[in-house]
C-alpha atoms as a printed R data frame, in Angstrom:
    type eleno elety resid chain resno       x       y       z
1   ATOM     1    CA   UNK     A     1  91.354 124.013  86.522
2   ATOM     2    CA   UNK     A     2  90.158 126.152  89.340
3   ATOM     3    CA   UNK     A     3  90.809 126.377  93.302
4   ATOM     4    CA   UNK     A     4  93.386 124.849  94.058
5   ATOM     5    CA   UNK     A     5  96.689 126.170  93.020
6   ATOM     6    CA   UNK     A     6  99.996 123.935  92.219
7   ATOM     7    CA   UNK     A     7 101.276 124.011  95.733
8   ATOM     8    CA   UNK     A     8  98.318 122.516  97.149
9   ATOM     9    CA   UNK     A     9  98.282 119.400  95.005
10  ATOM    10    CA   UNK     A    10 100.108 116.546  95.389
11  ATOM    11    CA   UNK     A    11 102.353 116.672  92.718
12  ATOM    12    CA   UNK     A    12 105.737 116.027  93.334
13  ATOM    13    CA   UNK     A    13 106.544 114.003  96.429
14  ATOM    14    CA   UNK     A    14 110.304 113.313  96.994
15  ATOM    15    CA   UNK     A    15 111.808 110.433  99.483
16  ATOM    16    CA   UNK     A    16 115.037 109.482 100.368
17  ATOM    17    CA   UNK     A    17 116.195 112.739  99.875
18  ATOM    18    CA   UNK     A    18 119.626 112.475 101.405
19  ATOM    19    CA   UNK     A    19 120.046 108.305 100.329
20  ATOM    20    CA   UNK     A    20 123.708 108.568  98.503
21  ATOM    21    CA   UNK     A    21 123.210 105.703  95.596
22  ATOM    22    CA   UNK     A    22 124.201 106.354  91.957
23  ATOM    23    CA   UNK     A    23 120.538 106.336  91.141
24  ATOM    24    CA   UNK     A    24 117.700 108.699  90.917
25  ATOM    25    CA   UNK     A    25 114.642 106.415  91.093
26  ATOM    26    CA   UNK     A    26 110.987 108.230  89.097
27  ATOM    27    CA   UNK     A    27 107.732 107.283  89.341
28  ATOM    28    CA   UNK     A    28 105.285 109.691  87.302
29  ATOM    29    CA   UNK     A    29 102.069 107.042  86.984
30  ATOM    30    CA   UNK     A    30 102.244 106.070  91.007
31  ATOM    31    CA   UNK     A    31  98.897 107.639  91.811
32  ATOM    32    CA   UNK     A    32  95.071 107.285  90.484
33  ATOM    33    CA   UNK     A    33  94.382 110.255  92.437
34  ATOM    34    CA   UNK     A    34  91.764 112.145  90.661
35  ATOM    35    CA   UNK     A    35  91.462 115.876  92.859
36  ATOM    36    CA   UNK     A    36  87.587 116.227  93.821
37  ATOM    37    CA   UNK     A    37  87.860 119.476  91.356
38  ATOM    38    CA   UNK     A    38  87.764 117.402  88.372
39  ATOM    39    CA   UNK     A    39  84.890 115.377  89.811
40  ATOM    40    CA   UNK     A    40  86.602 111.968  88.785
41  ATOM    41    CA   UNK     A    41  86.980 113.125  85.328
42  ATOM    42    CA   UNK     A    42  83.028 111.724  84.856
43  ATOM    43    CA   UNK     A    43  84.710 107.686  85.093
44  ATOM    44    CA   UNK     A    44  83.039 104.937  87.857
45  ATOM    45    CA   UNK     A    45  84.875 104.400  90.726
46  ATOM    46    CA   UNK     A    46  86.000 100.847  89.032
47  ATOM    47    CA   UNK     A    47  87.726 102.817  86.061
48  ATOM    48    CA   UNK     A    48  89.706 105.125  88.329
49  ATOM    49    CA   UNK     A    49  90.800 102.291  90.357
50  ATOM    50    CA   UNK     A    50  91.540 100.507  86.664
51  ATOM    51    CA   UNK     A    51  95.552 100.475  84.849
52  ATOM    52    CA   UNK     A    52  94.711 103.400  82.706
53  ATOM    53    CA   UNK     A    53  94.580 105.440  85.578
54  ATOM    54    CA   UNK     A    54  98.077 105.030  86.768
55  ATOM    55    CA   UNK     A    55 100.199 101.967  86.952
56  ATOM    56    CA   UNK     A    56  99.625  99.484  89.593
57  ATOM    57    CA   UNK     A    57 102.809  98.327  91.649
58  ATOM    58    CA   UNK     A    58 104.549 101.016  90.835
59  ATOM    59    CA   UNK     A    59 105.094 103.375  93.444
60  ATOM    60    CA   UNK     A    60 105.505 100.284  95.295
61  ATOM    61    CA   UNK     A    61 108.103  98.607  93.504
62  ATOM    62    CA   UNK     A    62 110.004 102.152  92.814
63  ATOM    63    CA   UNK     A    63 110.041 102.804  96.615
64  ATOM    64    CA   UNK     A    64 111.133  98.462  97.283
65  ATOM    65    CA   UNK     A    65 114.385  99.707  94.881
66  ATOM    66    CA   UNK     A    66 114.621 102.776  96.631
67  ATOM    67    CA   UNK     A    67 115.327 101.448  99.656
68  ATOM    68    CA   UNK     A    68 117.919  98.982  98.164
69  ATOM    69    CA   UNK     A    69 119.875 100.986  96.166
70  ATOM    70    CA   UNK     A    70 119.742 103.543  98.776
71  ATOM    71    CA   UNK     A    71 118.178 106.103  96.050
72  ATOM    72    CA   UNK     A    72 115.852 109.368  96.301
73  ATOM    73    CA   UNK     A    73 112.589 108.765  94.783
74  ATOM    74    CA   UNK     A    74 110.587 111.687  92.914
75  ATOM    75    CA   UNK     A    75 107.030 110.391  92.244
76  ATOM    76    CA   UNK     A    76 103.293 111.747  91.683
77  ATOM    77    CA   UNK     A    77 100.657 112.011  93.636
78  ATOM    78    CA   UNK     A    78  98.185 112.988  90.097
79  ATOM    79    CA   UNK     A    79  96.628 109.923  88.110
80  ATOM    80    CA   UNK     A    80  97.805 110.233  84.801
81  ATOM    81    CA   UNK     A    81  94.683 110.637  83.463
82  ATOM    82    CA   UNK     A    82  94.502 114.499  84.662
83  ATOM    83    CA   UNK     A    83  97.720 114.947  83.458
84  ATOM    84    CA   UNK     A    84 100.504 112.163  81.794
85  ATOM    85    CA   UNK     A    85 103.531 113.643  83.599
86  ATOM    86    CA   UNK     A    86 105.312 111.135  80.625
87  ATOM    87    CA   UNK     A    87 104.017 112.898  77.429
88  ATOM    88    CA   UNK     A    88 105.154 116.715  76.314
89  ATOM    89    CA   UNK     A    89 102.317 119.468  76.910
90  ATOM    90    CA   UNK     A    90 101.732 118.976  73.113
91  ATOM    91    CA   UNK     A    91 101.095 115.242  72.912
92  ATOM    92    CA   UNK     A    92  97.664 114.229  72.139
93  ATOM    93    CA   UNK     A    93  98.120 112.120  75.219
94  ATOM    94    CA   UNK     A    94  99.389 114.018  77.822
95  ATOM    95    CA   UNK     A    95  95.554 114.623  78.633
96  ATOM    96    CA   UNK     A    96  93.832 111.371  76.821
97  ATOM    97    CA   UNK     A    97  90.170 111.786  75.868
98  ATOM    98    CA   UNK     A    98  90.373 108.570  75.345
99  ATOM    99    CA   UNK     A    99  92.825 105.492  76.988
100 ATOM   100    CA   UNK     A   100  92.632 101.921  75.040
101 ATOM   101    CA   UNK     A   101  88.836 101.052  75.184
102 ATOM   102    CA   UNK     A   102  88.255 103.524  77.410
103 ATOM   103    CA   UNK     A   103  86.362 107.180  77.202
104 ATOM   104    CA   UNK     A   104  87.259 109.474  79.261
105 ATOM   105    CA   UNK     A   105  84.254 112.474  79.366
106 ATOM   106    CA   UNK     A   106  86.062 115.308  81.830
107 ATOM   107    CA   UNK     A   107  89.114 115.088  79.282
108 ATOM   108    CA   UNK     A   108  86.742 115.863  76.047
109 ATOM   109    CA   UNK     A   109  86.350 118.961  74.405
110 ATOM   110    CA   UNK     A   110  88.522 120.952  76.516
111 ATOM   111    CA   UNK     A   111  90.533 124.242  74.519
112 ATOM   112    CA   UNK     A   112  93.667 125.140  75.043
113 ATOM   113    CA   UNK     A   113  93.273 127.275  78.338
114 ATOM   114    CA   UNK     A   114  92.359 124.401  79.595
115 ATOM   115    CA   UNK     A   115  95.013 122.058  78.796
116 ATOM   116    CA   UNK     A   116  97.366 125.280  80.103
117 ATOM   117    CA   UNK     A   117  95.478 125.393  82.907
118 ATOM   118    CA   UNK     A   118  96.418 121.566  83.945
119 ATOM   119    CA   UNK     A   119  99.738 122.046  81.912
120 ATOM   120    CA   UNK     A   120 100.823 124.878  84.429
121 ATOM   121    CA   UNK     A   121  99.481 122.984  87.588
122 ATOM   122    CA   UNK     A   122 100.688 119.614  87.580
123 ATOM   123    CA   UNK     A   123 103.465 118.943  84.489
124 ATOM   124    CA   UNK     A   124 105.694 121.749  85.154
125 ATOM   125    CA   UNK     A   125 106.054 121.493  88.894
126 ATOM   126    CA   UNK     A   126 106.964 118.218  88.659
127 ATOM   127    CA   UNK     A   127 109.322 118.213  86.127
128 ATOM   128    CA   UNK     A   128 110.714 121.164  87.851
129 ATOM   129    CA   UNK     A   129 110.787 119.269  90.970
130 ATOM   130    CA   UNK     A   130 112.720 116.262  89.565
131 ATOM   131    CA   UNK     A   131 114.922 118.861  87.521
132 ATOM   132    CA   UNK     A   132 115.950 120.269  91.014
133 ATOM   133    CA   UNK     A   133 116.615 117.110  92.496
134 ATOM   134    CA   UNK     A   134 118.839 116.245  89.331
135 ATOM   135    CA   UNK     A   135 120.382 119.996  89.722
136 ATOM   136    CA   UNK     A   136 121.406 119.242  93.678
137 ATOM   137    CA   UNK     A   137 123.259 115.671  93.010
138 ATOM   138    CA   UNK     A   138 125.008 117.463  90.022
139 ATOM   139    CA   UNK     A   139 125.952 120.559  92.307
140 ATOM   140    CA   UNK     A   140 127.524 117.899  94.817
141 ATOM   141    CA   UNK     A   141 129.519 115.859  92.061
142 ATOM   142    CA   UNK     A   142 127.016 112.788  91.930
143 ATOM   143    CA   UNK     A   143 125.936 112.004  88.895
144 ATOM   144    CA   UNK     A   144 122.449 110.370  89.096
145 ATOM   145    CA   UNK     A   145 121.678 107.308  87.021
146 ATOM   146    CA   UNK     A   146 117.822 108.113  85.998
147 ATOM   147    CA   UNK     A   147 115.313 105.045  86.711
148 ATOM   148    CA   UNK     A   148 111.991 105.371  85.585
149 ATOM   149    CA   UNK     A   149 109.824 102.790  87.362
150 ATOM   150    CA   UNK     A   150 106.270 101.600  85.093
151 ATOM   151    CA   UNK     A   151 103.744  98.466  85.215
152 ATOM   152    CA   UNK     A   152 101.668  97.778  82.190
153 ATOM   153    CA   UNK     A   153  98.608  95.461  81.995
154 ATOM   154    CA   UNK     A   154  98.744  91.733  80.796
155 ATOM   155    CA   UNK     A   155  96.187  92.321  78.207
156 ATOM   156    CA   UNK     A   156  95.996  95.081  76.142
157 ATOM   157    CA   UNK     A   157  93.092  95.720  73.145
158 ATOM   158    CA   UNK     A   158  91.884  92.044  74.861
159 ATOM   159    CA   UNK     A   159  95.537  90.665  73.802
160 ATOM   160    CA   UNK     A   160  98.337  88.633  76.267
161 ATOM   161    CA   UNK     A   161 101.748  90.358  76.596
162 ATOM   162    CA   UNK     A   162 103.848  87.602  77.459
163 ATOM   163    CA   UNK     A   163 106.870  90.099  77.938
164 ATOM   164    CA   UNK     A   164 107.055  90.669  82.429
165 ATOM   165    CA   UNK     A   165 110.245  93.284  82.029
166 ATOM   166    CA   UNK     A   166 110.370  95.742  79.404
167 ATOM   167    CA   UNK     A   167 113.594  97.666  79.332
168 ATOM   168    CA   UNK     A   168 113.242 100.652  77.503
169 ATOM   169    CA   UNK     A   169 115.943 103.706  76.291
170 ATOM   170    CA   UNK     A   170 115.847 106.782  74.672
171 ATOM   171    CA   UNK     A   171 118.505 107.921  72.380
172 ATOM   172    CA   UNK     A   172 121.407 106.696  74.764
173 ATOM   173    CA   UNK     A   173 121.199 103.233  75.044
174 ATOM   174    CA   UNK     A   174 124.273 102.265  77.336
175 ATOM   175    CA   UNK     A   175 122.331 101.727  80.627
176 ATOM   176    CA   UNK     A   176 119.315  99.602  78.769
177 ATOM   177    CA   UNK     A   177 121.501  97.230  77.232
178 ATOM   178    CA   UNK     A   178 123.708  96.288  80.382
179 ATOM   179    CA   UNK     A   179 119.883  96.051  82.592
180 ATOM   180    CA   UNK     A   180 118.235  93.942  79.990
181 ATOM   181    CA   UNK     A   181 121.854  91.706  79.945
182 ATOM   182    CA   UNK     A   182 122.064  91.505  83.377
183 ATOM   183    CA   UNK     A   183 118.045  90.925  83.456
184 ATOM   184    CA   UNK     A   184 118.147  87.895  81.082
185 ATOM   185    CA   UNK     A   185 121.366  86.362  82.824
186 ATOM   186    CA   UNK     A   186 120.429  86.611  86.413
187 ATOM   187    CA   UNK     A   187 116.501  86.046  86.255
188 ATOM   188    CA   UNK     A   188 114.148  84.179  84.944
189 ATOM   189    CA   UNK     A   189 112.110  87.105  83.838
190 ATOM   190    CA   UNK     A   190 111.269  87.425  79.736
191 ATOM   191    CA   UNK     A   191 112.924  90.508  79.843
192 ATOM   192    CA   UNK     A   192 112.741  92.551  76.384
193 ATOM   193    CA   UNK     A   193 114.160  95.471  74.639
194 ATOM   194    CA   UNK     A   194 111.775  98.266  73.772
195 ATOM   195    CA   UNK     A   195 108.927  96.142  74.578
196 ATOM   196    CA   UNK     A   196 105.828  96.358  74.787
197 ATOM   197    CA   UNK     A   197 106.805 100.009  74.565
198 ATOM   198    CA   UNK     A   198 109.504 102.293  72.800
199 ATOM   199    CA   UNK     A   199 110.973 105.740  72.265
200 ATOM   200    CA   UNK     A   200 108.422 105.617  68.923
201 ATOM   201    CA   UNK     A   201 105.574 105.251  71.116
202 ATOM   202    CA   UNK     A   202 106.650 108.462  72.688
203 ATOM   203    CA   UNK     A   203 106.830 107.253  76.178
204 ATOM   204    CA   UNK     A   204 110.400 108.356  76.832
205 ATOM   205    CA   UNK     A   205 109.618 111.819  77.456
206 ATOM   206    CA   UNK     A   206 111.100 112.332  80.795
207 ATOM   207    CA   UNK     A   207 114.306 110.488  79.646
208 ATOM   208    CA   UNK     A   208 114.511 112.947  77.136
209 ATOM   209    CA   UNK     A   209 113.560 116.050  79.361
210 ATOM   210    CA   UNK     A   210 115.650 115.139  82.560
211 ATOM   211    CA   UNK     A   211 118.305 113.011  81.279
212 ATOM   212    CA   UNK     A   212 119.509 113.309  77.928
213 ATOM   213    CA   UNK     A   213 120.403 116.956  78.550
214 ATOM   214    CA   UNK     A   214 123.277 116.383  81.125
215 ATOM   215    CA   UNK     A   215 124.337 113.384  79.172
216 ATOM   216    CA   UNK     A   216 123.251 111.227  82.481
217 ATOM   217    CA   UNK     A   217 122.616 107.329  82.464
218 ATOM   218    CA   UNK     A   218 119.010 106.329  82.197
219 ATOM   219    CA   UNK     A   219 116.405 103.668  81.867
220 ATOM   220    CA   UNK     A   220 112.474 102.867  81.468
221 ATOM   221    CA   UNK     A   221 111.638  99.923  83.722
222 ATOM   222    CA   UNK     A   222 107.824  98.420  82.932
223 ATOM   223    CA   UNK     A   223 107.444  95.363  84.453
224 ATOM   224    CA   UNK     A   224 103.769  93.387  83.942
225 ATOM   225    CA   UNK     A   225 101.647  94.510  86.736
226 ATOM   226    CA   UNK     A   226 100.258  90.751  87.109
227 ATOM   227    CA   UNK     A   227 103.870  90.280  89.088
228 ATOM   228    CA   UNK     A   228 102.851  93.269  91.232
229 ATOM   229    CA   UNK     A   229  99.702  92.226  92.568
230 ATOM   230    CA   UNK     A   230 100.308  93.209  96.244
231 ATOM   231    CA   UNK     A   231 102.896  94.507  98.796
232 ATOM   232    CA   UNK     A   232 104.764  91.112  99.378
233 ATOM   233    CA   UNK     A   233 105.206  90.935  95.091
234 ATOM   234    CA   UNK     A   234 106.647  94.273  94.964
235 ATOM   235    CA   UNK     A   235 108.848  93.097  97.455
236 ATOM   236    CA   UNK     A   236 110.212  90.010  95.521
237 ATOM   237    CA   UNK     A   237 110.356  92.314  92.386
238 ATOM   238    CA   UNK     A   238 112.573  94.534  93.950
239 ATOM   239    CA   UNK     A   239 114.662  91.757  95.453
240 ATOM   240    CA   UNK     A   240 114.649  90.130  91.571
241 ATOM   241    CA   UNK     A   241 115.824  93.743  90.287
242 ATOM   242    CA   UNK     A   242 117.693  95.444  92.641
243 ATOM   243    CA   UNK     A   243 120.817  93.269  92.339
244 ATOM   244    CA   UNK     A   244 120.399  93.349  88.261
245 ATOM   245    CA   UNK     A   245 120.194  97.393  88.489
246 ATOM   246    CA   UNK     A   246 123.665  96.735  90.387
247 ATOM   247    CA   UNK     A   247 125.271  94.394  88.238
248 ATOM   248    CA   UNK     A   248 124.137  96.850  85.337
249 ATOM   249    CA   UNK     A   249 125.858  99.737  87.173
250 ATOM   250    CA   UNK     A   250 129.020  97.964  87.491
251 ATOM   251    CA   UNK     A   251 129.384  97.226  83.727
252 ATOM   252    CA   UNK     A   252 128.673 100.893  83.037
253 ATOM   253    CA   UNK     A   253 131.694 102.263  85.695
254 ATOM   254    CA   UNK     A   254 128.510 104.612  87.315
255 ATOM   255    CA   UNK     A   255 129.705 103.249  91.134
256 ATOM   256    CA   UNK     A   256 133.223 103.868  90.414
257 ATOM   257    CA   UNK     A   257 132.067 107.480  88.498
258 ATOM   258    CA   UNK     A   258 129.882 108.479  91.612
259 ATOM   259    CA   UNK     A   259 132.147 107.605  94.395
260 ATOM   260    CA   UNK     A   260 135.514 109.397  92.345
261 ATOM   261    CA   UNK     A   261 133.505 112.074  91.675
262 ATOM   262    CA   UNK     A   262 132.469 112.536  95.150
């Protein structure tokens, strides 16, 4: 990577900054921004527009719940396909060379300056920025409940997903299990466990990074990006979901936790 240096990338945004929920809402895939550096990474404009460059609806959607749950949001402004700020700097697909049927020439053949190179730009200033943002609630006696916001594609490898909410945990799996009740009793969404996604697929990294270490509350929301198509869907996503993330936070005690604790 060469020119620009981490601080003049967009890679951490953070909104909301001062909202007091229980929640900490994250959105690492909200961007297909490719920096002009990387010369679009050798894809057509279609593919860097396409789902395997970030994930559609989702910056959208996190920033709909945001505003509901009266929640910070940490997001990127880096498609994932520079960097996965989801995967570990030592996970084959934290820089993909290649993403379902897709090749991806400006991620081939690189060594491992290279991947350092990105590594050092984009993953740890963002993880550093979220870790921060964890660090101040903690310092003020809030304890945030992490909420990772995804979309995934209807057809994957030319196959239908008919699962629209996939609610997804790491090794604690207190906050899934109350979403994915309060999901299947409130809504009319096919809401799964672990689907079409798990912890084995590795995409629970920043769960693990952020989360599990202070023993916070967390979840993996991917919801089908087919019921994000535009602004006003996002909308009507986040008013499906907003009140299920509250019922969830009820059954766990995190309102009652936050506000004693504050």
């Amino acid at each position: 990577m060469t020119g620009q240096s981490a601080n003049a990338l967009p890679v951490a945004r953070l909104e909301n900054a001062a909202a007091p929920g229980p929640c900490l809402m994250v959105c690492e895939h909200a961007s297909n921004h490719i920096p002009a550096e990387f010369a679009g990474l050798g894809l057509s404009q279609a593919d860097q527009r396409a789902h395997i460059a970030w994930d559609p609806g989702a910056l959208g959607l996190a920033r709909e719940l945001a505003e509901r749950l009266r929640a910070p949001l940490v997001f990127s402004g880096i498609s994932r396909l520079v960097y996965d700020l989801n995967r570990a700097p030592d996970a084959v697909g934290a820089i993909a060379a290649r993403s379902e049927t897709y090749d991806i020439p400006g991620n081939q053949g690189l060594d491992a300056a290279d991947r350092q190179r990105r590594t050092s730009a984009i993953y740890l200033p963002f993880h550093a920025a979220l870790r921060e943002e964890i660090a101040r609630r903690l310092a003020a006696s809030l304890r945030p409940v992490i909420v990772t916001v995804h979309s995934f594609t209807p057809l994957y490898f030319g196959r239908r997903r008919d699962v629209e909410l996939g609610v997804i945990h790491d090794a604690d799996a207190t906050f899934a299990l109350a979403v994915l009740d309060a999901a299947q009793t409130q809504t009319s969404l096919n809401a799964q466990l672990n689907a079409p996604y798990s912890a084995a697929d590795d995409v629970t990294h920043t769960l693990r990074l952020q989360a599990t270490p202070y023993g916070l509350l967390n979840v993996m929301l991917e919801i089908r990006n087919d019921l994000l198509a535009d602004a006003r869907a996002e909308k009507a996503m986040a008013d499906t979901l907003a009140p299920v993330l509250s019922a969830a936070l009820d059954t766990v005690g995190a309102h009652a936790i936050t506000s004693k604790a504050s």
